[in-house]
N, C-alpha and C positions, 0 to 999 in steps of 0.2 A: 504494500500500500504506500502511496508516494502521500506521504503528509503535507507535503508542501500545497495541496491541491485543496485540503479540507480546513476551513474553521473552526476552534474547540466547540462551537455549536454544533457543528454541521458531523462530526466526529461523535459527539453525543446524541445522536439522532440517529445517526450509522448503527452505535449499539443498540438502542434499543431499539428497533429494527432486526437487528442480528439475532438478539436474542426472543423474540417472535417469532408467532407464525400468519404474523400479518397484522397493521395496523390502519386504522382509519387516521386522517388527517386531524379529527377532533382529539381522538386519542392520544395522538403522540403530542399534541399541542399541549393539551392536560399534563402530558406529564414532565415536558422540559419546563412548564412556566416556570417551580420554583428556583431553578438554576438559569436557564435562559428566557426570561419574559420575552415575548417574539410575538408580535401583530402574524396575524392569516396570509399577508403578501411577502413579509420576509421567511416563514415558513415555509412558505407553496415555492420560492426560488432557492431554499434549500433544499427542499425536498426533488425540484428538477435538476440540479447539482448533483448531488448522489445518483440520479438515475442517469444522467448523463455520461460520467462516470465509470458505471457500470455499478456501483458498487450495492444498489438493490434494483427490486424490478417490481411493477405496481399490475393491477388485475382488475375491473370495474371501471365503471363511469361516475363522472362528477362527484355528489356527494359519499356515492358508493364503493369511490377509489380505496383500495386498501395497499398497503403498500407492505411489500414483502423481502426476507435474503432472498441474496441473488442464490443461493444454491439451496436443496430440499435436506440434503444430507449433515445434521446440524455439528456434524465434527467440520467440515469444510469452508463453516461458516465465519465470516472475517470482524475481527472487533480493531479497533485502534483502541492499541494497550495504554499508551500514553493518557487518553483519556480516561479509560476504565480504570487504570491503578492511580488516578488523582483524586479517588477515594477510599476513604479506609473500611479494613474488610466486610465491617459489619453497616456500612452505607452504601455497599454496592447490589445497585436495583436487581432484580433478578436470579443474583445469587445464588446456583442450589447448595443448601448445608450438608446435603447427606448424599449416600451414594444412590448413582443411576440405574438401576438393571438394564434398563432400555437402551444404555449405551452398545449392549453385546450384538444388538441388530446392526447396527453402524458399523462395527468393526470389517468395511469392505471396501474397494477402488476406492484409496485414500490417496492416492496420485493421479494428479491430473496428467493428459499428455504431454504438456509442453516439459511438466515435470519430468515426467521419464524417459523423456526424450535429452534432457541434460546430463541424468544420472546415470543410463545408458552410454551417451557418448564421453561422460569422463570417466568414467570408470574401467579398470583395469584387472585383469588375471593376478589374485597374488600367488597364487602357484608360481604362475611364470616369468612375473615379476622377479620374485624373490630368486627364483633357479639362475637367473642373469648375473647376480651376485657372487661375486666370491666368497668362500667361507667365513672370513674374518671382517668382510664390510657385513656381509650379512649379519653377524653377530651384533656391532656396533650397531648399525642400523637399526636390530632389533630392539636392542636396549635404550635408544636414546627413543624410541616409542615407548616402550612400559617406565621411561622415565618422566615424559612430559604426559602421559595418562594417569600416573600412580600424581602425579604432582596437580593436577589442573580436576580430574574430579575429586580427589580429596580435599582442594579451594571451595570447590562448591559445596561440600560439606562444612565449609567453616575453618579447614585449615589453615594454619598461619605461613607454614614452614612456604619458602618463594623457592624456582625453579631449581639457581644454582644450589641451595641447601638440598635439595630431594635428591640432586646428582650425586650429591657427595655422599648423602645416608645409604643412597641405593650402591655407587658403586666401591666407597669404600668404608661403611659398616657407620658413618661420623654421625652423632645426632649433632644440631644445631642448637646451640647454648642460646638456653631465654625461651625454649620447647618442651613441651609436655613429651610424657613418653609414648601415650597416648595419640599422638600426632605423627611421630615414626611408626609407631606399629601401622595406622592405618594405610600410609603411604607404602610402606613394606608388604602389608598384605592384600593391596593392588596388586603390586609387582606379582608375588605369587599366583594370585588368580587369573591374572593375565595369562605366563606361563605355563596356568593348569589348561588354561582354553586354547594354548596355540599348541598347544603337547595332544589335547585332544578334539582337535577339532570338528574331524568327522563323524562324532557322537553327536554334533549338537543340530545336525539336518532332522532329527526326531527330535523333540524335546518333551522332558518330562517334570513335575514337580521336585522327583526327588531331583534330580541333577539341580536345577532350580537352589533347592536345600544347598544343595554341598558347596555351589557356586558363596553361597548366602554365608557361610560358615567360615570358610576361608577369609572371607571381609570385614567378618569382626571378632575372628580368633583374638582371644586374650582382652578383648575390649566390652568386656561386662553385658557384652549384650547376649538377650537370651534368644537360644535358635529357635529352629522352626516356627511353623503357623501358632500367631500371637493368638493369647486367649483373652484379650482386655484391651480395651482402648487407647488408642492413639490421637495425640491434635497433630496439627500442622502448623509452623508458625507463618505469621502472615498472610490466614485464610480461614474461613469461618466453616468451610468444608469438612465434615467429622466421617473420618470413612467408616466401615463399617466395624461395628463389636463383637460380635457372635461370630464365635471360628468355625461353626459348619457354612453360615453366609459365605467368610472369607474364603473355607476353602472351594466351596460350591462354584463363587466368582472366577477364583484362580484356576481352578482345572476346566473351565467352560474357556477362559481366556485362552489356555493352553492349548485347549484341543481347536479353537480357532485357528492358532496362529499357524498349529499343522499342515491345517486344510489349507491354509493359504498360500496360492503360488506363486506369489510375486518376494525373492527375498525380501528386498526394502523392507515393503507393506510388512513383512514379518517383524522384521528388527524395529521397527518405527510402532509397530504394537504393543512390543514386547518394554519399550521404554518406557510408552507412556500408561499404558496398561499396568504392572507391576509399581510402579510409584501410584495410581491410582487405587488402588486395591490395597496398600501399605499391608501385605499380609506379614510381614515380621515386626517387630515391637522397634529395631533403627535397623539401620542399614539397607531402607529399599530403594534408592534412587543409585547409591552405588550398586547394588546386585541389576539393577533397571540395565545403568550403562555401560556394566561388564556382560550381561547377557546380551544386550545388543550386539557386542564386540563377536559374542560366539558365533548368534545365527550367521553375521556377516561372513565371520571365517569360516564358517560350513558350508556359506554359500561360493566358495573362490573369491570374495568381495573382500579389500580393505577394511579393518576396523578404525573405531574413531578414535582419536586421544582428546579430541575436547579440544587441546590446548588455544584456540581461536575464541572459545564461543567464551560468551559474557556472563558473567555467574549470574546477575542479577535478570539478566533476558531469559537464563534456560529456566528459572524460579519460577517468572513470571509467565513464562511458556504454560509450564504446569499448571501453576494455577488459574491461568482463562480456562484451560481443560477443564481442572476442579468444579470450577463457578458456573462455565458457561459449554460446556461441551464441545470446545471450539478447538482443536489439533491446529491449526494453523500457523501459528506460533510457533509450536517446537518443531512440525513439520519443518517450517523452512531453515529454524536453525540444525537439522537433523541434515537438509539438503546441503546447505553449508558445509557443516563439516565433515561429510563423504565427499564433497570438492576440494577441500581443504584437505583430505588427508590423501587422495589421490595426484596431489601438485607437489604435496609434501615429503613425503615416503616413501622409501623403497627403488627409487630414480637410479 
């Protein structure tokens, strides 16, 4: 979405739009007044802006006009975050608090063409990639990936430790003075899991819960967290979204999730499920947006596809990726940051 294009009105009308299934002109007027007071004629030329645009599409006559997202599939649906996150959680209209079942029908053609038509033409064989390599570049190559991965999604967890600190724990054993110990173990137990997935990676063309587990295990060995499917509740900070509390729910969710992603034959669509799905679903008590971004890493290497190390994407964009998901049903967000960083890790790795 080109921001430059949209007014913070005209951006707040987009969502609530987005987050619809269609509104009337009186409607939407009702409901920006208390933030955007707007006469019927500066309305009706925003509301021909947006559709100009593209960025919704209307159905009726005159007063009967409703105005609708431009797409039916409410994962594909577009918000301007900017707007959306310039309120706090528990003032954002729409909002859903709890979890969706109705999301499990959606989980389908979550790439548009033009999309896979990008991700098609950059992307590369890492089989054959890698075989071009000599032994010893290969090596390094490999390691300076599980170092800027083990370094950039443990950031996103709140990590302190910065890139050149992570090189030096990872390659030569040093914690960084003024760090938790805590904070190497989780950076170290990247590394391993990483390792565990590129050592096995044609196990993960099937995928199963337990493997899911063991991935999970590995991530928060010695870090007080307790394994398997949680039996008690979890919040999220920064989202008024409470997933769900009952482990037959969670597990019911997660193995329906699972046995989706099976069926599904588009790699991507798989790994881009399995991201944002698994952080949704929070079936472990911590550790699920790391186990999220490390399984994505598998499906990819099961499929000959490049995994991702992140190290590009913006912590606070991939947060707030999620939680449009959370709130609004809306993948779009992390979708493109997902497209990103398969371009990203294709330009950058393995050359």
């Amino acid at each position: 979405m080109n921001d430059s294009i949209l007014t913070p009105r005209q951006k707040y009308i987009l969502n609530l739009i987005s987050q619809s299934e269609g509104l009337l002109r009186e409607q939407i007027q009702n409901e920006i007044q208390e933030i955007y007071p707007s006469s019927k004629p500066t309305l009706v030329r925003d509301l021909n802006i947006l559709l100009k645009y593209g960025f919704i599409k209307f159905e009726g006559k005159a007063r009967a006009t409703k105005y609708l997202p431009k797409v039916l599939n409410r994962l594909l649906r577009k918000f301007d975050t900017e707007r959306y996150f310039a309120d706090d959680p528990d003032k954002r209209i729409g909002a859903r608090k709890t979890f969706d079942f109705k999301i499990l029908e959606d989980l389908h053609d979550l790439f548009l063409q033009d999309e896979m038509e990008v991700l098609k033409k950059i992307c590369r064989s890492f089989k054959q990639q890698t075989s071009k390599l000599n032994p010893d570049l290969l090596k390094r190559e490999l390691e300076r990936f599980a170092i800027e991965l083990s370094w950039k999604s443990s950031k996103i967890e709140g990590n302190t430790y910065t890139l050149l600190e992570t090189e030096s724990l990872i390659k030569e054993q040093k914690e960084a003075v003024g760090k938790t110990k805590e904070e190497a173990i989780m950076i170290l137990n990247h590394k391993i899991a990483f390792e565990e997935i590129l050592k096995n990676k044609d196990d993960f063309s099937v995928i199963s819960i337990t493997q899911i587990n063991q991935l999970h295990n590995i991530l928060i060995k010695d870090l007080n967290v307790t394994s398997g499917i949680r039996k008690q509740a979890v919040g999220i900070t920064g989202t008024a979204y409470q997933p769900l509390d009952n482990e037959h729910q969670i597990r019911e969710v997660f193995e329906k999730t699972i046995s989706i992603i099976n069926r599904t034959k588009n790699p991507f669509e798989k790994a881009l499920i399995a991201q944002f799905m698994i952080a949704y679903i929070q079936p472990y008590s911590d550790g699920n947006k790391r186990t999220a971004r490390m399984f994505t890493n598998a499906i990819l290497l099961a499929h000959d596809l490049y995994p991702l190390s992140y190290r590009s994407v913006d912590e606070d964009s991939f947060k707030k990726g999620l939680i449009l998901f959370y709130e609004q049903s809306s993948i779009c967000e992390i979708k493109q940051l997902f497209i990103e960083q398969v371009i990203f890790a294709n330009e950058t790795y393995f050359r």
